[in-house]
DOMISE-264453 format. One record per residue: residue in one letter; z, y, x of N, C-alpha, C in turn. Coordinates in steps of 0.2 Angstrom, whole numbers, padded with zeros to 4 digits, always signed. Example, Ala and Ser with C-alpha at 12.3 -4.5 7.8 and 13.67 -1.06 7.14 Angstrom:
<atoms>
a+0039-0028+0066+0039-0022+0062+0039-0016+0066 s+0035-0011+0064+0036-0005+0068+0039+0000+0064 
</atoms>
This chain:
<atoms>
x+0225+0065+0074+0223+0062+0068+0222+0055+0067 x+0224+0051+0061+0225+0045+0061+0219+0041+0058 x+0216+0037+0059+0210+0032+0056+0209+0034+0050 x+0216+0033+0044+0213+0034+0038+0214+0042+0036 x+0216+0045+0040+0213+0053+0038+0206+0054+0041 x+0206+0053+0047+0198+0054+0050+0193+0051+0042 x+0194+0044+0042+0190+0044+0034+0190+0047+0032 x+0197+0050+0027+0196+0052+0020+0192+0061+0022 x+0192+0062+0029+0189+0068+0031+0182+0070+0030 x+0179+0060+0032+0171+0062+0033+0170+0059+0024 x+0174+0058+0021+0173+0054+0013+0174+0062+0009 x+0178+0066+0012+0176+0073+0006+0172+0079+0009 x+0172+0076+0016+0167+0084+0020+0159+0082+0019 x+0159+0075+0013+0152+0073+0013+0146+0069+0017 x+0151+0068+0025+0147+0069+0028+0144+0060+0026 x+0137+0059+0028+0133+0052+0025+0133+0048+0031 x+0133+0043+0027+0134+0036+0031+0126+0036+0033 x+0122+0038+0034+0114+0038+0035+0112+0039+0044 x+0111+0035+0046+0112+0034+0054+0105+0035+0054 x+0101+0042+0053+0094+0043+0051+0092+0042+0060 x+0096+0047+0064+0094+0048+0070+0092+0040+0073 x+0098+0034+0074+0098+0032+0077+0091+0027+0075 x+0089+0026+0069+0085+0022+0066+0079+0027+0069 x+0080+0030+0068+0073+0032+0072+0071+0034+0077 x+0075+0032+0083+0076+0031+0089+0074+0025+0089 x+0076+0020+0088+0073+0014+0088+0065+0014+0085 x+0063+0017+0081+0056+0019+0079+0050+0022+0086 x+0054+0026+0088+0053+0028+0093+0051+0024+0101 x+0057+0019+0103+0056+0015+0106+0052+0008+0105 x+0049+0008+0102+0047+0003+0101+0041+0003+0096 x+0036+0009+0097+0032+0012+0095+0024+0007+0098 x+0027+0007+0104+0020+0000+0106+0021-0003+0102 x+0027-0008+0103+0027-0015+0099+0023-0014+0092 x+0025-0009+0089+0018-0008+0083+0014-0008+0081 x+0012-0004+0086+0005-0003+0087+0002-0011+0090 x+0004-0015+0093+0004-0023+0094+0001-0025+0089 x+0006-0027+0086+0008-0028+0079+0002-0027+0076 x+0001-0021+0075-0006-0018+0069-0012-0021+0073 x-0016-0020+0079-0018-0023+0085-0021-0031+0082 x-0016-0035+0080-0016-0043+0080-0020-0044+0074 x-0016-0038+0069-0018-0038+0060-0025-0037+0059 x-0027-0030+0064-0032-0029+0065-0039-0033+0066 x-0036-0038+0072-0042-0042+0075-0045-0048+0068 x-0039-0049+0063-0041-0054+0057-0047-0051+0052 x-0052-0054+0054-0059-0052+0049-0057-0053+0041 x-0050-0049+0039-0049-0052+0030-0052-0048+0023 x-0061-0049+0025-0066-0046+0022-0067-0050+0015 x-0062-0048+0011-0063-0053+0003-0069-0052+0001 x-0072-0049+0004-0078-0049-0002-0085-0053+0000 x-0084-0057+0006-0085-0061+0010-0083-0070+0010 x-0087-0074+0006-0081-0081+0004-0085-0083+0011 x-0085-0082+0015-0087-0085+0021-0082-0084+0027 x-0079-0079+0026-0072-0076+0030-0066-0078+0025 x-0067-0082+0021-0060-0083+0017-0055-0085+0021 x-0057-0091+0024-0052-0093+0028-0047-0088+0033 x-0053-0083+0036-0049-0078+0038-0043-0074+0036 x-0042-0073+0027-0039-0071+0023-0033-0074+0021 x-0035-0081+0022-0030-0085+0020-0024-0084+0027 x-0027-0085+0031-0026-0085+0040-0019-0077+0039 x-0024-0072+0036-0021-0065+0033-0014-0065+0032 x-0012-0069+0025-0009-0070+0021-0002-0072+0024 x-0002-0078+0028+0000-0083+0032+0005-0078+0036 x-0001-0075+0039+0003-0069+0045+0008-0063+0040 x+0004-0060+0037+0010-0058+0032+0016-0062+0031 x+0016-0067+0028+0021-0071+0026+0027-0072+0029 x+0026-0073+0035+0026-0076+0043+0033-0070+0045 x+0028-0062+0045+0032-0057+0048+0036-0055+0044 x+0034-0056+0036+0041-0058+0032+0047-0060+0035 x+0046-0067+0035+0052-0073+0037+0055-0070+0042 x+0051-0067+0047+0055-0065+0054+0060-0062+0053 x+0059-0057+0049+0065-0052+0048+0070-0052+0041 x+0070-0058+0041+0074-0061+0036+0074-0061+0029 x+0066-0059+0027+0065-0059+0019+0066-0065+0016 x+0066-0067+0010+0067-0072+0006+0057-0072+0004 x+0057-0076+0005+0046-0076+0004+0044-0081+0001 x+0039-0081-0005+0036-0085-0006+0030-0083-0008 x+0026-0088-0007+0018-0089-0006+0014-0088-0014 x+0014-0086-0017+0010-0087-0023+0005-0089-0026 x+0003-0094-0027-0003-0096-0029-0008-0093-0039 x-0011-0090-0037-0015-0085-0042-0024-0090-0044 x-0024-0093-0043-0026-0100-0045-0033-0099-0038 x-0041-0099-0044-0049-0100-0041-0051-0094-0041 x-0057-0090-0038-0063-0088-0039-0068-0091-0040 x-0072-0089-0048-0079-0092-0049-0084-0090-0043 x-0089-0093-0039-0095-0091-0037-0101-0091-0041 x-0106-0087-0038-0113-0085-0044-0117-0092-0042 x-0115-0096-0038-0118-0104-0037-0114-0110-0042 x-0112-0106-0045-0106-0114-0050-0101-0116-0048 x-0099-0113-0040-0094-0119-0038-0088-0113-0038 x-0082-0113-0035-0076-0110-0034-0072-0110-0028 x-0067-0107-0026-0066-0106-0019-0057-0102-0021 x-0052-0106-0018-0048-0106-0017-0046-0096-0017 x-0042-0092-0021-0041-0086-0021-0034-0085-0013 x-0033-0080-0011-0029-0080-0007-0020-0080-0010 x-0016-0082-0008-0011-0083-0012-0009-0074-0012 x-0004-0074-0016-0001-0067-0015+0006-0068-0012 x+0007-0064-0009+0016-0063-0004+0019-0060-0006 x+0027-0064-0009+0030-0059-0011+0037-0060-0008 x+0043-0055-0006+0048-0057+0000+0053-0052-0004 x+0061-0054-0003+0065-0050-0005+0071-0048-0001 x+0074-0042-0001+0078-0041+0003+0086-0039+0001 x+0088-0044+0001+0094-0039-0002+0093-0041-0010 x+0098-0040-0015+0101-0041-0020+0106-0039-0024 x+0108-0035-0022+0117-0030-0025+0114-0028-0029 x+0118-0029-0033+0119-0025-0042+0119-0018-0043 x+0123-0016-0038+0125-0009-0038+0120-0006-0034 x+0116-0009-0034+0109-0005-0028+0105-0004-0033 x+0100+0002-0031+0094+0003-0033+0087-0003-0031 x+0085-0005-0035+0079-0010-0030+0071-0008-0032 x+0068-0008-0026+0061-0005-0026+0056-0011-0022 x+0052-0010-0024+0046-0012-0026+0040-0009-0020 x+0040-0014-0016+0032-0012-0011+0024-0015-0013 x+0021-0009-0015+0014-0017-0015+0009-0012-0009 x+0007-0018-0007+0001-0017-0002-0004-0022-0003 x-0010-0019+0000-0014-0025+0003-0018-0028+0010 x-0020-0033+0011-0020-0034+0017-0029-0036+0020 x-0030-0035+0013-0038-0038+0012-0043-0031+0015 x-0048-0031+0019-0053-0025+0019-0060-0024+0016 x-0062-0019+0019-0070-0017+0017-0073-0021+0022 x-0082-0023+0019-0084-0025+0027-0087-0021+0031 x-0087-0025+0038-0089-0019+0044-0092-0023+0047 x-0096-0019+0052-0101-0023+0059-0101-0017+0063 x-0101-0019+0069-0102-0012+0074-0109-0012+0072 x-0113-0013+0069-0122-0010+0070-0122-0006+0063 x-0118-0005+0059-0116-0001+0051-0114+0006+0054 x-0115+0009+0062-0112+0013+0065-0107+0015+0070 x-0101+0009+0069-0094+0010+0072-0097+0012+0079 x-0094+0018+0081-0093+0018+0087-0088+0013+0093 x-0085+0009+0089-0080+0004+0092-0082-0004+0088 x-0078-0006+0091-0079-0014+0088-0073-0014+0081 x-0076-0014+0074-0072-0013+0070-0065-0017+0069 x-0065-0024+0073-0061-0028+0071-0056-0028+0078 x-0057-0022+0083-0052-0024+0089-0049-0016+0089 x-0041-0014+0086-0040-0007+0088-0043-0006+0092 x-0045+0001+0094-0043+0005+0099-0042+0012+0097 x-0038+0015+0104-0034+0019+0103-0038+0025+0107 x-0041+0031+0105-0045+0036+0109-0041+0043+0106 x-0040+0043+0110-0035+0053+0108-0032+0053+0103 x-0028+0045+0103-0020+0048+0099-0021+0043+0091 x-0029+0042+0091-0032+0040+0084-0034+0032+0087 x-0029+0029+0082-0031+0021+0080-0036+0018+0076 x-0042+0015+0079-0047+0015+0075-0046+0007+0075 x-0051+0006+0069-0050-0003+0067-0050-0004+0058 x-0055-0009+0057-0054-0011+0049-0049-0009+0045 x-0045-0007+0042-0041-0009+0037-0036-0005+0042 x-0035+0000+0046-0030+0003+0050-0028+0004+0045 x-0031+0011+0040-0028+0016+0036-0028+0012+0028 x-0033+0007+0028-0032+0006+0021-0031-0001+0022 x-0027-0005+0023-0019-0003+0020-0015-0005+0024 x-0017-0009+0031-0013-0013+0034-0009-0010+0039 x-0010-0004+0042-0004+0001+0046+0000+0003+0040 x-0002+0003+0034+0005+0008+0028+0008+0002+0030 x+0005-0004+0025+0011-0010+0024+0014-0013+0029 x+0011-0013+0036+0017-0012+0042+0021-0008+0043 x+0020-0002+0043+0026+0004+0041+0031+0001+0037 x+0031+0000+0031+0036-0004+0028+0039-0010+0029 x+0036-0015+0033+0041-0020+0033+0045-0019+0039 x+0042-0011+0045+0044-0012+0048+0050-0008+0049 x+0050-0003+0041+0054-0002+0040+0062-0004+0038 x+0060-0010+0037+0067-0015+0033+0069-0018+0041 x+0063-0019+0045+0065-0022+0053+0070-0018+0056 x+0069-0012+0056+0072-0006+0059+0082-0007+0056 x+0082-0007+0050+0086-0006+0046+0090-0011+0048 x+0088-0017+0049+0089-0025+0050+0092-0025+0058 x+0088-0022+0059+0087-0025+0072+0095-0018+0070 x+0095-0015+0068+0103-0011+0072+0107-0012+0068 x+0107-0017+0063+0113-0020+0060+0117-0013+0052 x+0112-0012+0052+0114-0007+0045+0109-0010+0041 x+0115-0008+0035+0116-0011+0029+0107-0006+0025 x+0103-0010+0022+0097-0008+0019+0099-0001+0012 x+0099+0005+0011+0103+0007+0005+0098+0005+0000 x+0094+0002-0001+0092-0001-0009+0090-0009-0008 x+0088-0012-0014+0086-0018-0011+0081-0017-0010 x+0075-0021-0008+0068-0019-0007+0065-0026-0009 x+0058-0024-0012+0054-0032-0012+0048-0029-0012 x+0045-0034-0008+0037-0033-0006+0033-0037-0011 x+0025-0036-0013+0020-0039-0017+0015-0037-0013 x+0010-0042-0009+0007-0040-0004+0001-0043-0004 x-0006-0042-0010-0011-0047-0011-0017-0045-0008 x-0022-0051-0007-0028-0050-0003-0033-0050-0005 x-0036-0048-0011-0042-0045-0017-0041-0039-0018 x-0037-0034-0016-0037-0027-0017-0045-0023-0017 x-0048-0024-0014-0057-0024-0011-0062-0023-0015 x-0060-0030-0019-0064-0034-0024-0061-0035-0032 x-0056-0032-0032-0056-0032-0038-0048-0034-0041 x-0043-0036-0036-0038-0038-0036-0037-0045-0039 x-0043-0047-0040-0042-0056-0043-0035-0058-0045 x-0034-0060-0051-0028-0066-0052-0021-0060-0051 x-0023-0055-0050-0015-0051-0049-0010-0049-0054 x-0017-0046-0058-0013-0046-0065-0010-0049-0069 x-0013-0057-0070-0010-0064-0073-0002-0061-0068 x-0004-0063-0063+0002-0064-0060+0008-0057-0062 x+0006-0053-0063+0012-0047-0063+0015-0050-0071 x+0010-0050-0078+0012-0054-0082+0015-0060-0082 x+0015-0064-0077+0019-0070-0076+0024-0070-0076 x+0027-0062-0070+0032-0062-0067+0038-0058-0071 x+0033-0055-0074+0037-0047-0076+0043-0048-0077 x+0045-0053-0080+0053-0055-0084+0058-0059-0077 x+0056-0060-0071+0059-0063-0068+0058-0058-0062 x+0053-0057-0055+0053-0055-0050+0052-0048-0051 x+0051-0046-0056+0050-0038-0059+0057-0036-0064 x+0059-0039-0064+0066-0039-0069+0070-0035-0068 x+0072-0035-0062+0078-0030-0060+0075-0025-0054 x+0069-0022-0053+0064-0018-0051+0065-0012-0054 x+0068-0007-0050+0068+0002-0054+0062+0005-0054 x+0060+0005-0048+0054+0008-0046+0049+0003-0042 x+0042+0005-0041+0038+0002-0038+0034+0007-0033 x+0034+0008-0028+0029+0010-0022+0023+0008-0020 x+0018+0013-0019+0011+0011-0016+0009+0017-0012 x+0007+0013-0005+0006+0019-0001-0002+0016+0001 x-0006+0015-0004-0012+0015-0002-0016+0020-0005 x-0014+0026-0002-0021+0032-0002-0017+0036+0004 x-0018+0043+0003-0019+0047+0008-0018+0054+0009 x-0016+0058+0012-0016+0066+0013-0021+0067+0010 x-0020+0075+0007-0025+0078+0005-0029+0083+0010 x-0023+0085+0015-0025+0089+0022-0019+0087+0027 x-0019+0090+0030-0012+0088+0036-0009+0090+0033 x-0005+0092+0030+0002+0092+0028+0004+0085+0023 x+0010+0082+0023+0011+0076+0019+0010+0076+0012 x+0008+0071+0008+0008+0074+0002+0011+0067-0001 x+0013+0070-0008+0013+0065-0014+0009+0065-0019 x+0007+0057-0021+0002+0058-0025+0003+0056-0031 x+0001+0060-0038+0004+0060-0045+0001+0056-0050 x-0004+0057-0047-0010+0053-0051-0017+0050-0049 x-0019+0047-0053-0027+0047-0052-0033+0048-0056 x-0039+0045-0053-0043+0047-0059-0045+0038-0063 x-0048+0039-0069-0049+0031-0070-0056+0030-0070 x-0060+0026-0073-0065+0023-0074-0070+0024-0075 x-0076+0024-0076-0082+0029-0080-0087+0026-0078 x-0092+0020-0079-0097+0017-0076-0102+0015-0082 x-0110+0011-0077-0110+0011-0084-0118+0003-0082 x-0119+0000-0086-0124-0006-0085-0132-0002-0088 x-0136-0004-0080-0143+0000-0082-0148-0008-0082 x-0152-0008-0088-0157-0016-0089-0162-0012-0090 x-0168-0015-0085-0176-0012-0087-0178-0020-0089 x-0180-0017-0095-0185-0022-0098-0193-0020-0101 x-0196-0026-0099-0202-0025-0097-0207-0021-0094 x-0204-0021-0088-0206-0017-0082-0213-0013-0081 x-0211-0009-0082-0219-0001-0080-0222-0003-0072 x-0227-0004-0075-0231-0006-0069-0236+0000-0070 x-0236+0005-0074-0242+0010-0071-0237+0019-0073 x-0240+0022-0068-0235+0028-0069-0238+0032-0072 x-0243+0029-0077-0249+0035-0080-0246+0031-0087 x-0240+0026-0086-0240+0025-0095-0240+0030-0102 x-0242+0028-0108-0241+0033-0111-0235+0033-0113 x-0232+0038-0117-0228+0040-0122-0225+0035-0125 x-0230+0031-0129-0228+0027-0133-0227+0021-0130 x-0226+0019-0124-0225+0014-0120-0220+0010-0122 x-0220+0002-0122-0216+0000-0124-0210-0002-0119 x-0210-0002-0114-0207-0002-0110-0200+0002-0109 x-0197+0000-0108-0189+0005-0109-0184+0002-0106 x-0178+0007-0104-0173+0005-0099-0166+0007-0105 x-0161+0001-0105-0157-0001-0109-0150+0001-0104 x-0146+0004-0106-0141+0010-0103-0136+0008-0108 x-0129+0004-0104-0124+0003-0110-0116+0008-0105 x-0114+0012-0107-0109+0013-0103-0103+0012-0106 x-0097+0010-0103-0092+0007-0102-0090+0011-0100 x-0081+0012-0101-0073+0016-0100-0067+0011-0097 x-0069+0010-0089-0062+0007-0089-0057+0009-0087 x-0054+0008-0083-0045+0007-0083-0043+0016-0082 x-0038+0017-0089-0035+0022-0089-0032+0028-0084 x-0035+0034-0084-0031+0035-0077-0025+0036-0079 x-0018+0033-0070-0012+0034-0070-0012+0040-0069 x-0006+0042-0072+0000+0049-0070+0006+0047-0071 x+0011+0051-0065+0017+0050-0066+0019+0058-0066 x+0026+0060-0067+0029+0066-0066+0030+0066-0062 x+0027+0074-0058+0030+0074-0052+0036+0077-0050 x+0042+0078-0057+0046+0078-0057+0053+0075-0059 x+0052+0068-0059+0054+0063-0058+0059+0062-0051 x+0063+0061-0054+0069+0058-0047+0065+0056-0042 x+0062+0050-0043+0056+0047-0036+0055+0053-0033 x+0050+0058-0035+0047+0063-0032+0052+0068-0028 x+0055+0067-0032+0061+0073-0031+0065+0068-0021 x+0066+0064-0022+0068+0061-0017+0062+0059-0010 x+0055+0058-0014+0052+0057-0009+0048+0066-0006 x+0051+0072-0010+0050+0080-0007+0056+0078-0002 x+0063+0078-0005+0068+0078+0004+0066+0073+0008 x+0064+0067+0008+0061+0063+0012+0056+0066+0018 x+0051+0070+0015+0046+0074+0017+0049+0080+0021 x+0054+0084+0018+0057+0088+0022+0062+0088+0027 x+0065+0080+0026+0070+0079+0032+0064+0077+0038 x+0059+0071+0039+0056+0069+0044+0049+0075+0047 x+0046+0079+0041+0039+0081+0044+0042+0091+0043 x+0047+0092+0040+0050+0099+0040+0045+0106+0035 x+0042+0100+0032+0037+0107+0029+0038+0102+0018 x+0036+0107+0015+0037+0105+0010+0030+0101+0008 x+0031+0094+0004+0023+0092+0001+0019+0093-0001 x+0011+0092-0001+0009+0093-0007+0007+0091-0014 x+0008+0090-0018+0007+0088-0023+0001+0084-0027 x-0003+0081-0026-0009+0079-0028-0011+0074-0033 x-0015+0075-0035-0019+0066-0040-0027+0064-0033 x-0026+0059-0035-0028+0055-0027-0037+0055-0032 x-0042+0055-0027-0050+0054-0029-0052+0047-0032 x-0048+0041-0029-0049+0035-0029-0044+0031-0036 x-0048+0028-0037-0044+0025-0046-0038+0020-0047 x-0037+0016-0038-0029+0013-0038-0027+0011-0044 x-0033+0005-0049-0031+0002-0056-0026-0002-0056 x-0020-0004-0049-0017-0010-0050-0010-0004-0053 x-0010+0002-0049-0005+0009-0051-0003+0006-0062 x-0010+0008-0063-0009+0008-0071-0006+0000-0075 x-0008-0005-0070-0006-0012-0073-0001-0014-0071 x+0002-0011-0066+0011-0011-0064+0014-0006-0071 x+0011-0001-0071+0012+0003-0076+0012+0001-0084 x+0007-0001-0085+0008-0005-0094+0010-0013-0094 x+0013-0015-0087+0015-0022-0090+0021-0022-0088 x+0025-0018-0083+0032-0018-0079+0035-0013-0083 x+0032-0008-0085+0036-0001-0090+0039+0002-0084 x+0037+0001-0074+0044+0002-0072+0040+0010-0068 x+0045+0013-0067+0041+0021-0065+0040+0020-0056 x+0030+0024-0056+0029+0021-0048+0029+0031-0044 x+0027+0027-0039+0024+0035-0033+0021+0030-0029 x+0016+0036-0029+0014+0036-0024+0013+0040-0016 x+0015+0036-0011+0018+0039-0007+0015+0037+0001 x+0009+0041+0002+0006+0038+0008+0007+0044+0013 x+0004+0039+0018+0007+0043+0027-0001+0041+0032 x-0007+0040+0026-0014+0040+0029-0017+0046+0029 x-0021+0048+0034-0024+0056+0036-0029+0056+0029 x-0030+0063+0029-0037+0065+0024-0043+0062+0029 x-0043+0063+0033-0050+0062+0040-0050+0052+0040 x-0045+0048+0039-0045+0045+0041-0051+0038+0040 x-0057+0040+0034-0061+0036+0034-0061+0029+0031 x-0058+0029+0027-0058+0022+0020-0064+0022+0019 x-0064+0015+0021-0071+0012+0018-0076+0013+0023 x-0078+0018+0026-0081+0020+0030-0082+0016+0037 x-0087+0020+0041-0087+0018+0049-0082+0022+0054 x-0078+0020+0059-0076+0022+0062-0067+0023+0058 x-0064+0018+0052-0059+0019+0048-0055+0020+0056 x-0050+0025+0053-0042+0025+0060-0038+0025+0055 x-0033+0025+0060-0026+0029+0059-0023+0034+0065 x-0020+0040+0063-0017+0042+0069-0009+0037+0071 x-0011+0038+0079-0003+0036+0078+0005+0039+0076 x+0001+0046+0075+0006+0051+0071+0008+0048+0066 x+0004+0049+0059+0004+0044+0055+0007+0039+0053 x+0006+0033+0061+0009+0026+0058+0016+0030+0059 x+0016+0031+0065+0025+0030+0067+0030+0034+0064 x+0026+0042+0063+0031+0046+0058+0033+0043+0050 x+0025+0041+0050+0027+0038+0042+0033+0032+0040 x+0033+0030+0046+0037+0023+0047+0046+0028+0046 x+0046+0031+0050+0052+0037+0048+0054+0039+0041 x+0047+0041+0038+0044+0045+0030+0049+0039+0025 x+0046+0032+0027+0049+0030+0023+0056+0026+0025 x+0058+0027+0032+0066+0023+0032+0071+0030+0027 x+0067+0038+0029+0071+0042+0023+0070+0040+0018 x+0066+0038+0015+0063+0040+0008+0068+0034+0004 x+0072+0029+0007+0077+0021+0004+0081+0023+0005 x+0083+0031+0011+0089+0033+0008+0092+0036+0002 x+0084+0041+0001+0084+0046-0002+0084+0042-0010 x+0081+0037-0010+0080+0034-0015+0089+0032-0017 x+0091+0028-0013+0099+0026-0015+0101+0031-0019 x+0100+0037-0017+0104+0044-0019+0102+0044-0027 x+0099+0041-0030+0098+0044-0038+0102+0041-0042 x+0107+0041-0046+0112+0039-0049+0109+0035-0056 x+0111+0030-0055+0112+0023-0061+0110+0028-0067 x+0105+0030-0072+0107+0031-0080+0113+0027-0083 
</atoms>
């Protein structure tokens, strides 16, 4: 058989140009290095809600930016202006990172956001460990910001490394948005996605956030969330006796407030639909389907200012303790997940141009 019939052989018998195994072999072998990797992230105290660890954050940002450039992203550093202090002065906000890969017309292009910002922690808040240094105890990586967000958003860039270090072609284009207020409110983001919308958002199909989590061991995706509901308590003129009477003047002034709408997407939407085969090519069992507990308001504002359709699509355990003491990840999770999603770019190329 000659070269171009062997082609036209594997071009009608279907078979795909998708080199799933060898990419994740290489996942495989190089599984410390990751873990390294997350390790270094880890030890960065990038506690926004803290202006006394800012520099750490900035320190954050840098590194992010940094492990972009290595693997050949297009980056740039965004400036999203000040934060006010409750002292009158202000304090330089973290830039936001954004990196691109890739640019074919004929591709689909997707959209990564993460963050890289944490909760705070102190080993005397409980941690069994030192929260700012992984470690590794029965398979489980513990450390600040393992699961929330900073092992996802390595998963993905190290997804594009993978793709990148064995010389095959990315099958979608991908761009990263990687900011360090997520914690505290996402400062300055949303100016920025309205600044953007018509230029680094322009040619953007879809948008990905892998910041939440399983609902039990099995993978899931996630459809929706819940939105806002809060509310401002004022005591005025404070009760100093608990024998007051009835007609007391004294009274507590109660105003509630509705904020950010909860997102939904269909969980039957192409995305979905590609990130179920994704799930059933690397973890062999079918998804679950979920709306996540946590409000992910940044979901909604990609959503009413981009128009552009998102998923959610995390590789974080339900046990893994966000926000909490003793936050991990497994390393099941980081590594498979890192698999979850080199399928999920393929799975995605696969849905045909409207």
């Amino acid at each position: 058989m000659n070269c171009i019939s062997l082609v036209c052989l594997l071009l009608c018998t279907g078979v795909s140009s998708f080199r799933f195994e060898e990419l994740t072999q290489y996942v495989n072998s190089h599984e410390e290095e990751f873990i390294k990797t997350l390790r270094q992230w880890i030890a960065v105290e990038s506690d926004s809600s803290d202006v006394t660890k800012r520099s750490d954050l900035h320190r954050m940002m840098d590194m992010t930016a940094e492990k972009l450039r290595l693997i050949g992203g297009s980056v740039e550093m965004v400036d999203v202006g000040m934060q006010s202090l409750p002292n009158g002065s202000s304090i330089a906000l973290p830039k936001v990172v954004t990196a691109e890969f890739g640019s074919d017309p004929s591709k689909r292009t997707v959209c990564v956001y993460g963050h890289v910002d944490v909760q705070p922690a102190k080993k005397e808040d409980g941690w069994a460990t030192e929260p700012y240094e992984l470690t590794d105890i029965d398979g489980n990586l513990y450390g600040r910001g393992a699961s929330d967000n900073k092992a996802p958003v390595l998963a993905w860039i190290h997804t594009v490394e993978v793709y990148k270090a064995l010389n095959i072609d990315l099958p979608v284009n991908v761009k990263f948005i990687i900011e360090g207020m997520e914690e505290t409110g996402s400062n300055g983001l949303d100016d920025m996605i309205v600044a953007q919308k018509d230029t680094f958002f322009s040619d953007v199909d879809y948008i990905i956030i892998s910041d939440c989590v399983w609902l039990s061991k099995r993978p899931a995706l996630t459809y929706g969330t819940r939105g806002n509901c809060y509310f401002f308590a004022e005591v005025t003129d404070y009760l100093h006796s608990v024998f007051a009477k009835r007609n007391s003047p004294n009274k507590l002034n109660v105003t509630m407030v509705i904020g950010a709408k909860p997102w939904l997407a269909d969980p039957k939407h192409p995305l979905y639909e590609a990130g179920k085969a994704a799930v059933k090519r690397v973890f062999d069992v079918e998804p679950d389907l979920i709306r996540e507990g946590g409000t992910i308001p940044i979901a909604r504002s990609f959503q009413d200012v981009t128009g552009k359709s998102i998923i959610m699509l995390p590789i974080g355990g339900f046990d893994d303790g966000l926000h909490s003491q003793n936050e991990k990840i497994s390393r099941y999770n980081y590594i498979e997940g890192t698999k979850l999603f080199i399928a999920y770019l393929h799975e995605v190329s696969q849905i045909k141009k409207y």
